[in-house]
C-alpha positions in Angstrom: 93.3 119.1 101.1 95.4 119.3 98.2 97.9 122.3 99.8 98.6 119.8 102.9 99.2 117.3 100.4 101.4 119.5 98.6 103.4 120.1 101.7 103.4 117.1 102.7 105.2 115.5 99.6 107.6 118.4 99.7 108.3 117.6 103.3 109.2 114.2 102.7 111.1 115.0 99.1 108.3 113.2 97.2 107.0 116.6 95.4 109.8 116.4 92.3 109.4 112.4 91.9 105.4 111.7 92.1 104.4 114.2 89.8 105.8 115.6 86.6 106.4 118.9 85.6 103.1 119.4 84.1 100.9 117.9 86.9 103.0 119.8 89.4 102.1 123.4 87.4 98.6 122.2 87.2 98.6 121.4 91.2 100.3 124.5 91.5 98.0 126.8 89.4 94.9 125.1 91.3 96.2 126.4 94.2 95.6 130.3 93.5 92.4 129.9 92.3 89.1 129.2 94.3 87.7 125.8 94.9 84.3 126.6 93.4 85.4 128.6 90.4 87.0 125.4 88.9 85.3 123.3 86.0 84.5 120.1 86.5 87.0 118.6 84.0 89.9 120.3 85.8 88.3 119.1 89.2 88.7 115.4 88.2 92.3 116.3 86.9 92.9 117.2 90.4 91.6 114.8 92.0 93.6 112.6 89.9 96.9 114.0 90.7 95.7 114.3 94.8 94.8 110.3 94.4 98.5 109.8 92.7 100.3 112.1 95.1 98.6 110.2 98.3 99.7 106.8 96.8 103.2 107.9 96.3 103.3 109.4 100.0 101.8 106.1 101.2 104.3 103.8 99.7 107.1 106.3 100.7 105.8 106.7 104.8 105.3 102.5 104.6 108.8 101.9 102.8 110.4 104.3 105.5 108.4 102.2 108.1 109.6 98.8 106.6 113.1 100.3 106.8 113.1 101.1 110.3 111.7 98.1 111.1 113.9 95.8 109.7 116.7 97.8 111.2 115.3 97.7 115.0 114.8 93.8 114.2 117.3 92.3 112.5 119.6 91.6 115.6 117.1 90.0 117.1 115.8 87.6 114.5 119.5 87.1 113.7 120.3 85.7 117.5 117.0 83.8 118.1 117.1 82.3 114.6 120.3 82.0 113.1 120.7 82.4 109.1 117.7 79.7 109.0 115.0 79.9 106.6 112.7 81.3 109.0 114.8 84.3 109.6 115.0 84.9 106.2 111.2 85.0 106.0 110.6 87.2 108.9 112.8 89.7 107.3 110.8 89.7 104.5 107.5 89.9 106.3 106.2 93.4 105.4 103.9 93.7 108.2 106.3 92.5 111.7 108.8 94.7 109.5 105.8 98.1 109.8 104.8 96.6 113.1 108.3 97.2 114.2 109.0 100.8 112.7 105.9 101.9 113.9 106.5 100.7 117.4 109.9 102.5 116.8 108.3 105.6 115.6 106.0 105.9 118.5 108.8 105.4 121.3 110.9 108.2 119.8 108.0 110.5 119.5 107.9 109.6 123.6 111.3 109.9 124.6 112.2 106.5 124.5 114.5 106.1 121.8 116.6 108.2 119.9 115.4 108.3 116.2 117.8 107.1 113.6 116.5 109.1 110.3 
């Protein structure tokens, strides 16, 4: 679990910025030895650091979403609303705004759209 983290955050440029040097040499080091041989205090370290590196990948893969979202959106909103106060808040609504990126997402992983990232 903790390697696909570990590639994960480097695959999305997350492995520099959610950890620090230390916890990274730590994850690192963890990595070469065997699951069972560890202690339990450096087991709850590492669990630690997988619980921080997940919530740092989260907030990245929803930000990136939110992004997206507002980008395939904003048009829209902007012609059926105006500059109004209500288009102001749906631009600001976090979930249409991940609704929308994931929709997105899913019609570029089909072919439908070309994605923008």
């Amino acid at each position: 679990m903790l390697r696909s983290l570990r590639q994960k955050a480097r695959r999305l440029r997350l492995w520099l910025t959610a950890l620090n040097d230390t916890e990274r040499g730590i994850v690192n080091a963890s990595l070469t030895l065997e699951t069972h041989s560890l202690g339990g205090r450096l087991k709850n370290i590492l669990h630690m650091l997988a619980r921080k590196l997940k919530e740092n990948l989260k907030a990245n893969y929803f930000r990136q979403l939110e992004e997206k979202g507002a980008e395939m959106i904003r048009s829209t909103v902007v012609f059926l609303y105006g500059d109004s106060r209500r288009a102001q808040e749906l631009l600001r609504d976090t979930w249409l705004l991940r609704y929308s990126g994931t929709r997105f997402e899913n019609a570029a992983r089909l072919g439908f759209a070309a994605a923008t990232s």
